[in-house]
Residue frames relative to the residue before (quaternion, step in Angstrom):
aa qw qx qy qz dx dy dz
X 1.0000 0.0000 0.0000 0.0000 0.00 0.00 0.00
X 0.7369 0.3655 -0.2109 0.5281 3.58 0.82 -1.04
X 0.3702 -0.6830 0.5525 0.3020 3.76 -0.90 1.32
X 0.7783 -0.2417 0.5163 0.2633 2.49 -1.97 -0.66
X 0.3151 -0.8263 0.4435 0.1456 3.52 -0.36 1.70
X 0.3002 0.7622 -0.4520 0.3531 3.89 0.92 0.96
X 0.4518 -0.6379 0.5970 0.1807 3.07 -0.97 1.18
X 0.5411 -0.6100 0.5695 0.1036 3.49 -1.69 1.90
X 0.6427 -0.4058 0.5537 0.3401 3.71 -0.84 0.07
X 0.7052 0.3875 -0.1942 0.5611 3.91 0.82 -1.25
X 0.8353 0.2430 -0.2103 0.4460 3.32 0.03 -0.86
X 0.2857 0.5540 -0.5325 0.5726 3.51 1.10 0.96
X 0.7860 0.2556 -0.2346 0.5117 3.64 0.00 -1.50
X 0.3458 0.6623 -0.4920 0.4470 4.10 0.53 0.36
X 0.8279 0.2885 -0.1613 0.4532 2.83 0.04 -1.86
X 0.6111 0.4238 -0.4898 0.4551 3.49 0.59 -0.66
X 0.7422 0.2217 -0.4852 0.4056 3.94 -0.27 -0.44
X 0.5403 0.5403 -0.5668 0.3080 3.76 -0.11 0.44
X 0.5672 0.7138 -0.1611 0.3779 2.86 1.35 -1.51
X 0.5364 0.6194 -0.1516 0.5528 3.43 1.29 -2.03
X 0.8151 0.3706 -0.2576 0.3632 3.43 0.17 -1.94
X 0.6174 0.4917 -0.3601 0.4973 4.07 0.79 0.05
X 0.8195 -0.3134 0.2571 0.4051 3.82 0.47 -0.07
X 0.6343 0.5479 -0.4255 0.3412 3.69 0.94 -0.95
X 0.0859 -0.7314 0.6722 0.0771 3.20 -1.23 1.20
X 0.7952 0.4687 -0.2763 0.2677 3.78 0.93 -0.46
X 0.7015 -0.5279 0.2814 0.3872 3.63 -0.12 0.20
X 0.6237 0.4447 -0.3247 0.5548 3.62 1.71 -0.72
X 0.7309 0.5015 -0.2842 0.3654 3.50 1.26 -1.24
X 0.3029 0.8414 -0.2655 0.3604 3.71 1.78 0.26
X 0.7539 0.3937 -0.0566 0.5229 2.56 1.53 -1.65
X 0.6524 0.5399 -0.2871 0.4477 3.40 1.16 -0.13
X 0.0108 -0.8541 0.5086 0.1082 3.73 -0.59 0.59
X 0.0970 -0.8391 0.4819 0.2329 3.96 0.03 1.16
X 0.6344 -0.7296 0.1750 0.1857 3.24 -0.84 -0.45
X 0.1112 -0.7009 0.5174 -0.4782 2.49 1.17 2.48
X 0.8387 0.2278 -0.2219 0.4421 2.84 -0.51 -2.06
X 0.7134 0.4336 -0.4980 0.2346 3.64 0.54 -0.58
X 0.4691 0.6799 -0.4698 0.3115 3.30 1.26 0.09
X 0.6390 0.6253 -0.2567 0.3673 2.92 1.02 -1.49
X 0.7967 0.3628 -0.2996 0.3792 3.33 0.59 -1.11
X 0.6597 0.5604 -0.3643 0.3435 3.49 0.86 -0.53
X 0.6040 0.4646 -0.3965 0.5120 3.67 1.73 -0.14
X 0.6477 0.4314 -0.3673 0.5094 3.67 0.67 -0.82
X 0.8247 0.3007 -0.2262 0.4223 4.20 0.33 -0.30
X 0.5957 0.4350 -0.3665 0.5671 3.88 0.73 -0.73
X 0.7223 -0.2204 0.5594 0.3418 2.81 -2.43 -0.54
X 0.3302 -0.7494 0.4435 0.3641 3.40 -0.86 0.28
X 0.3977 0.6943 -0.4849 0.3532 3.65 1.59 0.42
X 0.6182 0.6932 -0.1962 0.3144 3.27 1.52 -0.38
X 0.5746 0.6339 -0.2993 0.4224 3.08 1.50 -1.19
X 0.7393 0.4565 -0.3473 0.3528 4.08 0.46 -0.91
X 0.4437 0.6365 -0.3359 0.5340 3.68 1.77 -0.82
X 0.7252 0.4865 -0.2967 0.3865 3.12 -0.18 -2.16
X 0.8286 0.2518 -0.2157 0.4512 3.95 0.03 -0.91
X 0.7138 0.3086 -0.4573 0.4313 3.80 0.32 -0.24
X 0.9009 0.2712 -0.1507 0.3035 3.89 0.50 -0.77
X 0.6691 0.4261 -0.3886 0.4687 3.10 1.41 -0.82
X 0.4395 0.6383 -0.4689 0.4237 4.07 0.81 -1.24
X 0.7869 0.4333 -0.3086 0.3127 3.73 -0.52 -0.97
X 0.5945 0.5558 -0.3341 0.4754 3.26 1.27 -1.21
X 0.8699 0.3169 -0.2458 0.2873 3.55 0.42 -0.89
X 0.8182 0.4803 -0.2939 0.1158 2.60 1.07 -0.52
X 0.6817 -0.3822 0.0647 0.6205 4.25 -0.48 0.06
X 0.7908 -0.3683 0.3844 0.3022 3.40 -1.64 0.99
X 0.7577 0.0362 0.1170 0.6411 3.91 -0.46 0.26
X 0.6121 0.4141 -0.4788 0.4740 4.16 -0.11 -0.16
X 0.2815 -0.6628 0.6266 0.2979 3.36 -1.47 0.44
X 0.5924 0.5231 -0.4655 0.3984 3.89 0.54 0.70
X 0.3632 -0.5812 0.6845 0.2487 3.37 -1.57 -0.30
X 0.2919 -0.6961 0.6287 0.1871 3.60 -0.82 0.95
X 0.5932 -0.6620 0.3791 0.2573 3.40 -1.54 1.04
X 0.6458 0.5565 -0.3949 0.3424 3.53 1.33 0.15
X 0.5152 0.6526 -0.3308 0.4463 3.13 2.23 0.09
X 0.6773 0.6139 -0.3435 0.2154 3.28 1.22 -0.85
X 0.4247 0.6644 -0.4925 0.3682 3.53 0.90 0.08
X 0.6635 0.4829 -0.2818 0.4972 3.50 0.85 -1.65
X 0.7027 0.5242 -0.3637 0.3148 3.76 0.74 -0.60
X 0.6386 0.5794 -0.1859 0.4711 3.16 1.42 -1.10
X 0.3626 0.6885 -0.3438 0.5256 3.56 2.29 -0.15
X 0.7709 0.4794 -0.1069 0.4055 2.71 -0.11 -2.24
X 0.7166 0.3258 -0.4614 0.4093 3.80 0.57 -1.06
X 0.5459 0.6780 -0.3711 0.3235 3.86 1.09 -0.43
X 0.5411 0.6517 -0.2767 0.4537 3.22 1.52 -1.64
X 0.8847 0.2914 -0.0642 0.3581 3.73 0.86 -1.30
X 0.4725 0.4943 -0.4640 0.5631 2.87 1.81 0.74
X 0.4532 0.6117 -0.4598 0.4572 3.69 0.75 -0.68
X 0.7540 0.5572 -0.2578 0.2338 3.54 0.48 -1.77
X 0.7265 0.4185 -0.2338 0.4923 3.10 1.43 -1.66
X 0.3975 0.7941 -0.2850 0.3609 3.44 1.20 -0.58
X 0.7070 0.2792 -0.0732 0.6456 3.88 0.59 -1.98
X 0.3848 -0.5172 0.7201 0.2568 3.71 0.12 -0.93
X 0.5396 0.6071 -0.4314 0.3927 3.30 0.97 0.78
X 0.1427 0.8951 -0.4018 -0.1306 3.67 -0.01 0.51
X 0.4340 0.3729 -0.4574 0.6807 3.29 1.72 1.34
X 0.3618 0.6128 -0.6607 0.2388 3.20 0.16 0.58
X 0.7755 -0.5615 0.2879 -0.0221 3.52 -1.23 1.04
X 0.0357 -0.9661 0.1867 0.1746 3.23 0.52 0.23
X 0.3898 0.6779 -0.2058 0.5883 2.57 1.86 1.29
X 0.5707 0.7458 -0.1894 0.2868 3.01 1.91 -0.50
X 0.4756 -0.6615 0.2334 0.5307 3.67 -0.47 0.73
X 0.6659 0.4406 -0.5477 0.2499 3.84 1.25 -0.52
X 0.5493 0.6224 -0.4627 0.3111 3.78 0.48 0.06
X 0.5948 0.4898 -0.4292 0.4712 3.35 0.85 -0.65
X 0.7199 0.4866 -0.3511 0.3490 3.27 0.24 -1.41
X 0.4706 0.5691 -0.4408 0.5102 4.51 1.63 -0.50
X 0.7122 0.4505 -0.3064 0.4427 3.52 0.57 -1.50
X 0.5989 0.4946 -0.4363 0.4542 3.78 0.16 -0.84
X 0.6406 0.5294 -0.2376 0.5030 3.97 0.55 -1.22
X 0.6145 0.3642 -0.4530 0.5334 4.02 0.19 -1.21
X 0.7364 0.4310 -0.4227 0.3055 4.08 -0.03 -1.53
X 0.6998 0.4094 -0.3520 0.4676 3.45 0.55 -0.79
X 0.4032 0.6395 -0.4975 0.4254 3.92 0.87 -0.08
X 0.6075 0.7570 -0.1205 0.2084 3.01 0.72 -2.03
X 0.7532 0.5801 0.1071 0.2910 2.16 0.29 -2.51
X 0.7957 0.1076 -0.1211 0.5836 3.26 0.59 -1.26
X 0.7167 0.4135 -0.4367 0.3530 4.11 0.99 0.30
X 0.2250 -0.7644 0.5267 0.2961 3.05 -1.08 -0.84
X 0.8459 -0.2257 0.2919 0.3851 3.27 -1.04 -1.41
X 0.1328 -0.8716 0.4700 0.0420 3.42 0.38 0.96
X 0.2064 -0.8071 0.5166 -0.1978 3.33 0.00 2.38
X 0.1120 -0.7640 0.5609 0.2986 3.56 -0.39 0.46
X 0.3056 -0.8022 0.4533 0.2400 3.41 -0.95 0.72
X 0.5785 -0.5510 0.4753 0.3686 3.46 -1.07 0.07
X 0.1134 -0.7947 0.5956 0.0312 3.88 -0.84 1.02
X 0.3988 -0.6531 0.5847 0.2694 3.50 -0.97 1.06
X 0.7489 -0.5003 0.3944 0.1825 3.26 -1.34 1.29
X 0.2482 -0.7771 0.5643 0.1268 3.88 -0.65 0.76
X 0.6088 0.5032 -0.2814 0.5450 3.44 0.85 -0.63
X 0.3405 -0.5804 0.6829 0.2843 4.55 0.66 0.11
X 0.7570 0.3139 -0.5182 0.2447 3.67 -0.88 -0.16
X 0.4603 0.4943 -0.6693 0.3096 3.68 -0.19 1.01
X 0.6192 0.3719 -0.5486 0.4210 3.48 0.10 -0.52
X 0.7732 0.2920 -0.4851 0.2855 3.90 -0.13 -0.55
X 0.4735 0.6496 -0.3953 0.4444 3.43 1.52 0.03
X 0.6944 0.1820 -0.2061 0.6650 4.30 1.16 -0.37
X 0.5003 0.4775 -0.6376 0.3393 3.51 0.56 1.02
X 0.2170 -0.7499 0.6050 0.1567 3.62 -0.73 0.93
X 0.3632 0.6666 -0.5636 0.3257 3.77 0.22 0.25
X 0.8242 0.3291 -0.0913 0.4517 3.41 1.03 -1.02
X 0.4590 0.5325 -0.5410 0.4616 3.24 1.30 0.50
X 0.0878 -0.8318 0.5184 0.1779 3.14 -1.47 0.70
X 0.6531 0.4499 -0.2779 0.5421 4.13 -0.61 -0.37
X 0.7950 -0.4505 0.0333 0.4048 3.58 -1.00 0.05
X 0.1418 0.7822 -0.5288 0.2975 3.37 1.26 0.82
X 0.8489 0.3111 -0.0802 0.4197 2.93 0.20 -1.84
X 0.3867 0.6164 -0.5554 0.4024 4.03 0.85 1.12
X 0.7280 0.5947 -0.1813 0.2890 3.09 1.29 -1.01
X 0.7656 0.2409 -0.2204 0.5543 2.89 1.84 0.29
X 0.6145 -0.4691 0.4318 0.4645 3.86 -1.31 0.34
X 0.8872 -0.0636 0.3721 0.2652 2.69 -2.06 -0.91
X 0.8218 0.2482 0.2070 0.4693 2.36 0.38 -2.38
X 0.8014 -0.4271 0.1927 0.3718 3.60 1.00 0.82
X 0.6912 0.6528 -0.1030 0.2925 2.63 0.99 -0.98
X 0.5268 -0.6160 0.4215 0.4068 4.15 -0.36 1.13
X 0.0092 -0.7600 0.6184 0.1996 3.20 -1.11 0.37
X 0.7281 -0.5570 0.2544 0.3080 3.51 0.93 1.18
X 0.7891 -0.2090 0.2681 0.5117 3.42 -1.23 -0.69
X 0.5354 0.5137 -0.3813 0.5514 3.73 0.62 -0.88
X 0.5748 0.5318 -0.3985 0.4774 4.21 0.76 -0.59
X 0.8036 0.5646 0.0044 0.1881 3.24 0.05 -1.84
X 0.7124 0.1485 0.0595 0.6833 3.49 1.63 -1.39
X 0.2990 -0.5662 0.7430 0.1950 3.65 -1.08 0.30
X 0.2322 -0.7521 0.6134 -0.0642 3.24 -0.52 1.67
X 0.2228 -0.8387 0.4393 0.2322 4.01 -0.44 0.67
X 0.4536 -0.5698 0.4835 0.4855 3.47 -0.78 0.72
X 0.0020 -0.7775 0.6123 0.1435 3.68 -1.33 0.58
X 0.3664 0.7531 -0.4805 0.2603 3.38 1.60 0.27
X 0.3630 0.6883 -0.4572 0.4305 3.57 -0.98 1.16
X 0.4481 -0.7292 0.4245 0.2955 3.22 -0.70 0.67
X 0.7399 0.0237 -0.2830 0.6099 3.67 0.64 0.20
X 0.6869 -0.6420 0.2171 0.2626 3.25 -1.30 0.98
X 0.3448 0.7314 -0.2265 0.5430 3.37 2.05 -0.69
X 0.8377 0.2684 -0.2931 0.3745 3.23 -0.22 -1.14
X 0.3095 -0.7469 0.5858 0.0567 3.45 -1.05 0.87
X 0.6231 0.5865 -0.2786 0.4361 3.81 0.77 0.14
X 0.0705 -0.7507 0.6388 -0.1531 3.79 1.19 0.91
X 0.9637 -0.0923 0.0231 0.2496 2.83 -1.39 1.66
X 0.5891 0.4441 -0.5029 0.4503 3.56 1.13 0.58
X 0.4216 0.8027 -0.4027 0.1255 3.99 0.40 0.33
X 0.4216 0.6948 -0.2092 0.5438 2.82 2.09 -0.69
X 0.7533 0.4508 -0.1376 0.4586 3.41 0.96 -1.45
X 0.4273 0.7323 -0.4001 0.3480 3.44 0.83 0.09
């Protein structure tokens, strides 16, 4: 009844963009899911009966001994286990089997979940209404608006925002750096 515990082509490229979507930039850290992204995926793809299981009992179980990740050759067995404990909460069965046909039939459903989603990013939408660009064109600010920015548009931060006083000087009062000589 239970396949073969081998990552699909799809749910390979899943895990990698969750993975991706938490921070991993190298090729070893690819292979490692911690438990973010596995949050992430198990709210944006499962059931949401899953999401409180999936992070307090099943995550730990799989994942590496002292490591705070889960390695991608575990994630089948996880994507089991989160099935194993939907099935459970599901019948009202909490000896139910984990071999049983209703688990398979959760586990067949999570891969194809997987499979064909992903991460659910909101993206960023250019404005219907045209008045932002004349709203981030600074040319046309005027008075102390326009300190707050370069040339080129661009914030120039706190140095924008506050008129910082020179306090350089040997007492903090004195406001004439370097002109005593000149006197």
């Amino acid at each position: 009844m239970a396949e073969s515990q081998d990552m699909t082509d799809g749910l390979a490229e899943s895990f990698k963009k969750f993975v991706k979507l938490s921070g991993a930039k190298t090729p070893e850290e690819m292979k490692h899911m911690n438990s973010k992204a596995c949050g992430k995926m198990v709210k944006d793809c499962l059931p949401k009966e899953v999401i409180t299981i999936a992070d307090a009992s099943i995550f730990p179980k799989y994942k590496e001994k002292g490591k705070p990740y889960m390695l991608a050759s575990n994630f089948p067995a996880f994507i089991r286990g989160c099935a194993h404990e939907y099935a459970k909460l599901k019948t009202k069965n909490n000896k139910l089997p984990a071999d049983a046909d209703e688990v398979e039939k959760y586990y067949q459903s999570f891969l194809k979940k997987l499979e064909t989603g992903g991460p659910k990013v909101k993206e960023v939408k250019i404005s219907k209404t045209g008045n932002v660009d004349s709203l981030t064109d600074v040319s046309g600010f005027t008075g102390s608006h326009k300190e707050r920015f370069d040339a080129e548009g661009k914030g120039k931060g706190i140095e924008g925002r506050e008129d910082i006083p020179d306090s350089s000087g040997y007492v903090g009062a004195y406001k004439g750096a370097g002109t005593f000589d000149k006197k």
